[in-house]
PyMOL CGO cylinders between C-alpha atoms (Angstrom):
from pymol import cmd
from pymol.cgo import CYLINDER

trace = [
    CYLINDER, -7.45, -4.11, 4.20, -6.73, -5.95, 6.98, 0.3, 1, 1, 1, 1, 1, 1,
    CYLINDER, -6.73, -5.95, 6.98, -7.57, -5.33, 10.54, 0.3, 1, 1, 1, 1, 1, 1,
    CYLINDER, -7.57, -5.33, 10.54, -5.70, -6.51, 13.65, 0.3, 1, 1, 1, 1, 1, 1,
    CYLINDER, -5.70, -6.51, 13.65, -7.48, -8.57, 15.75, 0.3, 1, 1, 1, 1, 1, 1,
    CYLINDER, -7.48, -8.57, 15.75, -6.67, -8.68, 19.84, 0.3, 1, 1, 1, 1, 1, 1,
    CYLINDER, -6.67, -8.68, 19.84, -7.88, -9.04, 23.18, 0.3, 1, 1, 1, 1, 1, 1,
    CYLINDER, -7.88, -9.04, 23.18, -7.65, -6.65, 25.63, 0.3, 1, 1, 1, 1, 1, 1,
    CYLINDER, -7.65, -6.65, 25.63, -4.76, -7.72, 27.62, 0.3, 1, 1, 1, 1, 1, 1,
    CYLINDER, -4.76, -7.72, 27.62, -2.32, -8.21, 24.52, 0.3, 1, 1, 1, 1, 1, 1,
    CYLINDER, -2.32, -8.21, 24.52, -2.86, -4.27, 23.94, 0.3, 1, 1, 1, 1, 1, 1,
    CYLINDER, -2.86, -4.27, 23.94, -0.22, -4.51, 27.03, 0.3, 1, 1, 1, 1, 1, 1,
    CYLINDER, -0.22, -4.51, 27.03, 2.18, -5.68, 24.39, 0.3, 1, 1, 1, 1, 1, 1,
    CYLINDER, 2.18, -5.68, 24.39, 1.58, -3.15, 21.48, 0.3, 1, 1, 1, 1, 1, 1,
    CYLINDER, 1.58, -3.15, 21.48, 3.99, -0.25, 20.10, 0.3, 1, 1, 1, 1, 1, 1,
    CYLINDER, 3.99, -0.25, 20.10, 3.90, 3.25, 19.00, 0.3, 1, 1, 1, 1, 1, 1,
    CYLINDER, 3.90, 3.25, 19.00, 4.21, 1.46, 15.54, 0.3, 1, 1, 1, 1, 1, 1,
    CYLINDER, 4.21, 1.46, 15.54, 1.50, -0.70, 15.76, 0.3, 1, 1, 1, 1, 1, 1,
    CYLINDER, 1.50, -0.70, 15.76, -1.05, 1.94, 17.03, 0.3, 1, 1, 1, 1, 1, 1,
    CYLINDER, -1.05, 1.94, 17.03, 0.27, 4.15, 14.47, 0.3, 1, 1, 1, 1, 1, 1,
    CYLINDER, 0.27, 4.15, 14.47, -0.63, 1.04, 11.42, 0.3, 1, 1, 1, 1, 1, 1,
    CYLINDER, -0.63, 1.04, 11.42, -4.45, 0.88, 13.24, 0.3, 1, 1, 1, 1, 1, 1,
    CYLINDER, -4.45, 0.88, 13.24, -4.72, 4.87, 13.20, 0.3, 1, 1, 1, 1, 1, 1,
    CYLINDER, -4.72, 4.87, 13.20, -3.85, 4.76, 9.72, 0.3, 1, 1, 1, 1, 1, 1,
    CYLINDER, -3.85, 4.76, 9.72, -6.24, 2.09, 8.83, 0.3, 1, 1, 1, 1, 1, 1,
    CYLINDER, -6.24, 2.09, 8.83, -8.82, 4.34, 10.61, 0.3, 1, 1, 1, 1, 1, 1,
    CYLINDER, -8.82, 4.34, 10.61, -8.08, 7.63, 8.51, 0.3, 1, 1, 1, 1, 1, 1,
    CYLINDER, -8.08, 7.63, 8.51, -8.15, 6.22, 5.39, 0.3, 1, 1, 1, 1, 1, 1,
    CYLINDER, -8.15, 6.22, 5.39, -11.45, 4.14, 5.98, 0.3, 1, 1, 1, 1, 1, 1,
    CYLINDER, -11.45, 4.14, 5.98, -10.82, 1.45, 3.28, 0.3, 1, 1, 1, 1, 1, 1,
    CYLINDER, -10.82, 1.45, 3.28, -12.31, -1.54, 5.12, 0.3, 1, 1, 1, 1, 1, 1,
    CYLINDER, -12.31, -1.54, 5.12, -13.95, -4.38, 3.25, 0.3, 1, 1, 1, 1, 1, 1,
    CYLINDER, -13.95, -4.38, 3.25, -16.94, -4.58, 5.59, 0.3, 1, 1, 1, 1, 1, 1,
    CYLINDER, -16.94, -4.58, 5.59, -18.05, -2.42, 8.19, 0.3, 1, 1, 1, 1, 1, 1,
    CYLINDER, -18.05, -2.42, 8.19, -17.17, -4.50, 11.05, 0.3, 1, 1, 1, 1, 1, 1,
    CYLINDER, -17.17, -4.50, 11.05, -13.59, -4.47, 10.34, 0.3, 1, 1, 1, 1, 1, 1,
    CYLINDER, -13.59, -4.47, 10.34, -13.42, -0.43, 10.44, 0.3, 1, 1, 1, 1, 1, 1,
    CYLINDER, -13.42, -0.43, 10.44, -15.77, -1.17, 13.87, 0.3, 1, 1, 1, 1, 1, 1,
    CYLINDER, -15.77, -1.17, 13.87, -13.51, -3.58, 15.63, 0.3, 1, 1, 1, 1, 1, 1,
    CYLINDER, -13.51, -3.58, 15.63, -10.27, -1.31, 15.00, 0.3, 1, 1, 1, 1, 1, 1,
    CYLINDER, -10.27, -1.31, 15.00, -11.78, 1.56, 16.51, 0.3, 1, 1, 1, 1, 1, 1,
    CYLINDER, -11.78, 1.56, 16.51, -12.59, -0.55, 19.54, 0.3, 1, 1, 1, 1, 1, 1,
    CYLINDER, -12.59, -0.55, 19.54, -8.95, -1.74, 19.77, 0.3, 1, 1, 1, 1, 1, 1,
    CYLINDER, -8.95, -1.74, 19.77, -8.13, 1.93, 19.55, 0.3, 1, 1, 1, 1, 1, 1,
    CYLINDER, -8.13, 1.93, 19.55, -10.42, 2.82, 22.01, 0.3, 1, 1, 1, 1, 1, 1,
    CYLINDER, -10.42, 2.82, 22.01, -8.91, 0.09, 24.67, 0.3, 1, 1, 1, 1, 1, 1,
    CYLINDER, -8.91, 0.09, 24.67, -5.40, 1.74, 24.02, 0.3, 1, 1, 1, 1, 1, 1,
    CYLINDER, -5.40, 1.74, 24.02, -7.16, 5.23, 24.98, 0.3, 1, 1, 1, 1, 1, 1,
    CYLINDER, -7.16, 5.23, 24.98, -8.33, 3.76, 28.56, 0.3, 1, 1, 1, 1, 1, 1,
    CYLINDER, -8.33, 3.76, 28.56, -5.10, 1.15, 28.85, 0.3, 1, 1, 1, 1, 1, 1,
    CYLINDER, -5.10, 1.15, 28.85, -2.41, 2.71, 27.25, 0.3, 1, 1, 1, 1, 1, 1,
    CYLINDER, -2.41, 2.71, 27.25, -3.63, 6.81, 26.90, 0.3, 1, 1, 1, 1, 1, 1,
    CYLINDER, -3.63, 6.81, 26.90, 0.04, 7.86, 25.92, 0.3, 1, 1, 1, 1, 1, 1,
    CYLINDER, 0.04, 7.86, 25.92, -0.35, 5.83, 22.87, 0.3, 1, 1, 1, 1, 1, 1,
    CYLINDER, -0.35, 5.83, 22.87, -2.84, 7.22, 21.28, 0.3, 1, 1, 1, 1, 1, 1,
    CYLINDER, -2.84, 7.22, 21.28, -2.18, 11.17, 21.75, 0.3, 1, 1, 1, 1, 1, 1,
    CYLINDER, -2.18, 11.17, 21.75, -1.58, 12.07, 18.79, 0.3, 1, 1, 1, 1, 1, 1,
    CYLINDER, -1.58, 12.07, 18.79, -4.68, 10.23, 17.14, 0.3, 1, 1, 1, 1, 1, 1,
    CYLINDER, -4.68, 10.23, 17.14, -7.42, 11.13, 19.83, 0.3, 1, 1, 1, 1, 1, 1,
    CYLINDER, -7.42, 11.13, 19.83, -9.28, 12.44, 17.18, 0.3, 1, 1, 1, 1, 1, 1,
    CYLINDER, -9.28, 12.44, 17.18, -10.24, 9.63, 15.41, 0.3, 1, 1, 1, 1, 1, 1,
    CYLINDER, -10.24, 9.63, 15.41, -12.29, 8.59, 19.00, 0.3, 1, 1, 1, 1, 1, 1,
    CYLINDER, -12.29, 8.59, 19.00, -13.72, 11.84, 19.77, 0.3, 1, 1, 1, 1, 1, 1,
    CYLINDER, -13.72, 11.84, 19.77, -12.82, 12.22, 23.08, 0.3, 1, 1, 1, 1, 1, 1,
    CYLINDER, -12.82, 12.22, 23.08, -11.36, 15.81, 23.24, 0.3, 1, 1, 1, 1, 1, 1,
    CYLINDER, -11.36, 15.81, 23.24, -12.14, 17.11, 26.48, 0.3, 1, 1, 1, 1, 1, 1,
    CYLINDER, -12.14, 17.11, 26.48, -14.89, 19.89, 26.02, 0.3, 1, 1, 1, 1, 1, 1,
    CYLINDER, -14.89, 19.89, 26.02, -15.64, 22.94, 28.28, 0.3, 1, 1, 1, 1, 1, 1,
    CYLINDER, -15.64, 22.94, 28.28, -19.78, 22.80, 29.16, 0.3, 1, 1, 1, 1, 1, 1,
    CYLINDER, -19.78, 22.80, 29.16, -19.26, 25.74, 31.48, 0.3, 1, 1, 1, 1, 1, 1,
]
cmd.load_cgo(trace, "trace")
């Protein structure tokens, strides 16, 4: 599988689509090295703090529900 490799300011430039292909690459896990499945979820989690609306509907795959500690 392949991942998609970016800096930080071209996530500026990515689509519902292409956040969708990464999430999918993410739930089914099928990486040929570690690092791969790594880097995507870092690129997902620059969307989360660049783009939030982007990512909605995968949130879980970064664990960053909000929580109540009360």
């Amino acid at each position: 599988m392949q991942t998609i490799a970016r800096s930080l300011h071209e996530v500026a430039n990515l689509t519902a689509q292409d956040v969708a292909k990464l999430a999918l690459r993410l739930e089914e896990d099928d990486y040929q090295n570690p690092f791969d499945g790594l880097n995507d979820w870092h690129l997902l989690r620059a969307i989360a703090f660049q783009r939030p609306e982007l990512i909605e509907p995968y949130i879980h795959l970064l664990d960053l529900e909000p929580c109540d500690e009360a």
